[in-house]
DRENBAVO-128536 format. One line per field, with one value per residue (C-alpha): residue number from 1; residue in three letters; x, z, y. Coordinates in Angstrom, 2 decimals, always signed. Each point is the difference from the previous one (the first is absolute). Layout:
N
resi = (NUM,...)
resn = (ala,...)
px = (X,...)
pz = (Z,...)
py = (Y,...)
// end
This chain:
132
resi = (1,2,3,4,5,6,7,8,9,10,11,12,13,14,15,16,17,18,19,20,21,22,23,24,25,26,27,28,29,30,31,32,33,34,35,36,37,38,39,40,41,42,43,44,45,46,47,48,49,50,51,52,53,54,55,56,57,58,59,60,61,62,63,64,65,66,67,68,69,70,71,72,73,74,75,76,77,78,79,80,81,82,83,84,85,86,87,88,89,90,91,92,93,94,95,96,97,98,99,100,101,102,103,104,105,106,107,108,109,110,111,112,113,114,115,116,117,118,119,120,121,122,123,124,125,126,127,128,129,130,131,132)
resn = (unk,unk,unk,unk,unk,unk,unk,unk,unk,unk,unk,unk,unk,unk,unk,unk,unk,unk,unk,unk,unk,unk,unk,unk,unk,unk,unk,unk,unk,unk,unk,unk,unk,unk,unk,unk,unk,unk,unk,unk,unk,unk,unk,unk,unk,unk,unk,unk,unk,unk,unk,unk,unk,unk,unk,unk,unk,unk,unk,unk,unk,unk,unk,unk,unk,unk,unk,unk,unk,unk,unk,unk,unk,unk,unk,unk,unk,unk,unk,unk,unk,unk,unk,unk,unk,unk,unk,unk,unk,unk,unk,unk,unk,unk,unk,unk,unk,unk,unk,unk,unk,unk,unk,unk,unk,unk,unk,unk,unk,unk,unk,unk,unk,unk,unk,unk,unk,unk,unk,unk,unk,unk,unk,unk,unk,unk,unk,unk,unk,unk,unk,unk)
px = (+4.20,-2.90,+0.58,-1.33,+2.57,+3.24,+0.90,+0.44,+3.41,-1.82,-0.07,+3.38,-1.07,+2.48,-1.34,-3.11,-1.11,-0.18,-0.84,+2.23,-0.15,+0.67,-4.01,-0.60,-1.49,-3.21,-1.29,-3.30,-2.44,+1.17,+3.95,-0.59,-2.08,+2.48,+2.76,-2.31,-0.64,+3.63,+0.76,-1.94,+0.76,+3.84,-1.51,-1.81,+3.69,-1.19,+3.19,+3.17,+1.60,+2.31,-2.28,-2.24,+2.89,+1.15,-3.19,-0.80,+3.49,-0.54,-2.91,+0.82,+3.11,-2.35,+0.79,-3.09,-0.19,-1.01,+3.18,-1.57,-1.31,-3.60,-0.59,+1.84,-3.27,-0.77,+3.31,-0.59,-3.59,+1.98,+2.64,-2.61,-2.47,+3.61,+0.47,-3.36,+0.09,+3.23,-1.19,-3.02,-2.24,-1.55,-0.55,+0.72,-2.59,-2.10,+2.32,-0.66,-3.93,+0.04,+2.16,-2.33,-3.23,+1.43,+1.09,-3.76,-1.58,+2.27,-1.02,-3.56,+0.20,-1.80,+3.10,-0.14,-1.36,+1.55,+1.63,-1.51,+0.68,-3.86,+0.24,+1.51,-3.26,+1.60,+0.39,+3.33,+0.09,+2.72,+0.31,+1.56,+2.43,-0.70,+1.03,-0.30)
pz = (+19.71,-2.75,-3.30,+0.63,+2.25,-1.76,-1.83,-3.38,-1.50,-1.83,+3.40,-0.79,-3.27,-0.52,+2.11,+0.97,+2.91,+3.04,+4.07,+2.72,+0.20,-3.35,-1.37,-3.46,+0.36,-2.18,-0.73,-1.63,+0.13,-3.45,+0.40,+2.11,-2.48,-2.50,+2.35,+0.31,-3.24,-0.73,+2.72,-0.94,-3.99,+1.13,+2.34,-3.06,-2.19,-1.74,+0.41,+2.03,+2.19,-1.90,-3.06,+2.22,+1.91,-3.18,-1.46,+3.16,+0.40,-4.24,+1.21,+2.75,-1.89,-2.77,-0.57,+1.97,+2.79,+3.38,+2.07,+3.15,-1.45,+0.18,-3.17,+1.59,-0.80,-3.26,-1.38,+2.09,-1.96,-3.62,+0.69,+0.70,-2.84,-2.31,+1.33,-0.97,-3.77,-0.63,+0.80,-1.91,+3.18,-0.27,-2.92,+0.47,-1.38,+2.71,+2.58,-1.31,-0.48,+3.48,+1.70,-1.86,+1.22,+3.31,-0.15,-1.30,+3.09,+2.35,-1.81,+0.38,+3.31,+2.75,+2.47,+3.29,-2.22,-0.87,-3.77,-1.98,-3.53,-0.60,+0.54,-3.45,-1.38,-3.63,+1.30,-0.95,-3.32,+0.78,-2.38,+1.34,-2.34,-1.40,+1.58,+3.41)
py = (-17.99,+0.35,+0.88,+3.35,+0.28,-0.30,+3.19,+0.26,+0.84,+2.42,+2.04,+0.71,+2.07,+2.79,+3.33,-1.74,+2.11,-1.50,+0.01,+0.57,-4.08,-0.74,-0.75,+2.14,+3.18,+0.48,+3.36,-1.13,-3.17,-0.27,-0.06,-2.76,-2.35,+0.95,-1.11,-3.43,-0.58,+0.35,-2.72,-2.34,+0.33,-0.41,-3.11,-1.48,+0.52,+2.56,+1.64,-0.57,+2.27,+1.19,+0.94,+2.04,+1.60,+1.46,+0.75,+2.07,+1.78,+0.73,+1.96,+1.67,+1.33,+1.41,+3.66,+1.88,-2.30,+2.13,+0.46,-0.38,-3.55,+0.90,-1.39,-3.57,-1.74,+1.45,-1.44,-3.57,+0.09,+1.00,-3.07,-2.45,+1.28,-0.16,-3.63,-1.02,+1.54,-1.54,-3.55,+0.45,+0.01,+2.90,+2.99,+3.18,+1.01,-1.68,+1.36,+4.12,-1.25,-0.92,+2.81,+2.75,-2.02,+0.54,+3.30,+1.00,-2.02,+1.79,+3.62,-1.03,-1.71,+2.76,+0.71,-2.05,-3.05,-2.90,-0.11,-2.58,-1.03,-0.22,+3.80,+0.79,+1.75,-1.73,-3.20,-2.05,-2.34,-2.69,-2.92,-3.22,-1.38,-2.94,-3.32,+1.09)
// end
């Protein structure tokens, strides 16, 4: 069995939807790189377990959450983007740069096309920190 192959405990993500056989249940290309990148950070030791199991379940008990968990992802994206901030790995105000870059490329992105970030008619202005 390949690496590829084992499963993540993070497959066992509170209310992670999920297949008759078990596999997670992705609603969009990008729920799925989230659920990745989140992998592979917890992989890495980025995080462990337990910190992302309550970071997720602290979102998805947020007042507002969608009762019928179609916001799931949105709240899997929050944790992880939380995670990130708090160990200095990424800045917010990267993060909001980059979700309103992408949120203008999808508004300007002709329907039945692919939504690229080079669609954002302003462009994104992300600064590395420094030392990376």
């Amino acid at each position: 069995m390949n690496a590829c192959e084992v499963p993540s405990e993070l497959s066992n993500s509170p209310g992670l939807p999920k297949s008759p056989e078990g596999d997670p249940v992705f609603p969009e290309p990008w729920a799925a790189e989230a659920f990745a990148m989140t992998v592979h950070l917890h992989q890495k030791g980025v995080f462990s377990w337990g910190e992302w199991a309550q970071a997720l379940s602290a979102e998805l008990h947020k007042p507002g959450r969608a009762d019928d968990g179609s916001d799931y992802f949105d709240a899997w994206v929050a944790a992880l983007s939380g995670i990130l901030v708090a160990r200095g790995i990424a800045d917010p105000g990267d993060i909001l740069a980059l979700q309103q870059s992408w949120q203008r490329a999808a508004e300007a992105t002709p329907h039945g096309r692919p939504i690229e970030l080079a669609n954002d008619p302003l462009g994104v202005q992300v600064v590395a920190q420094s030392g990376e």
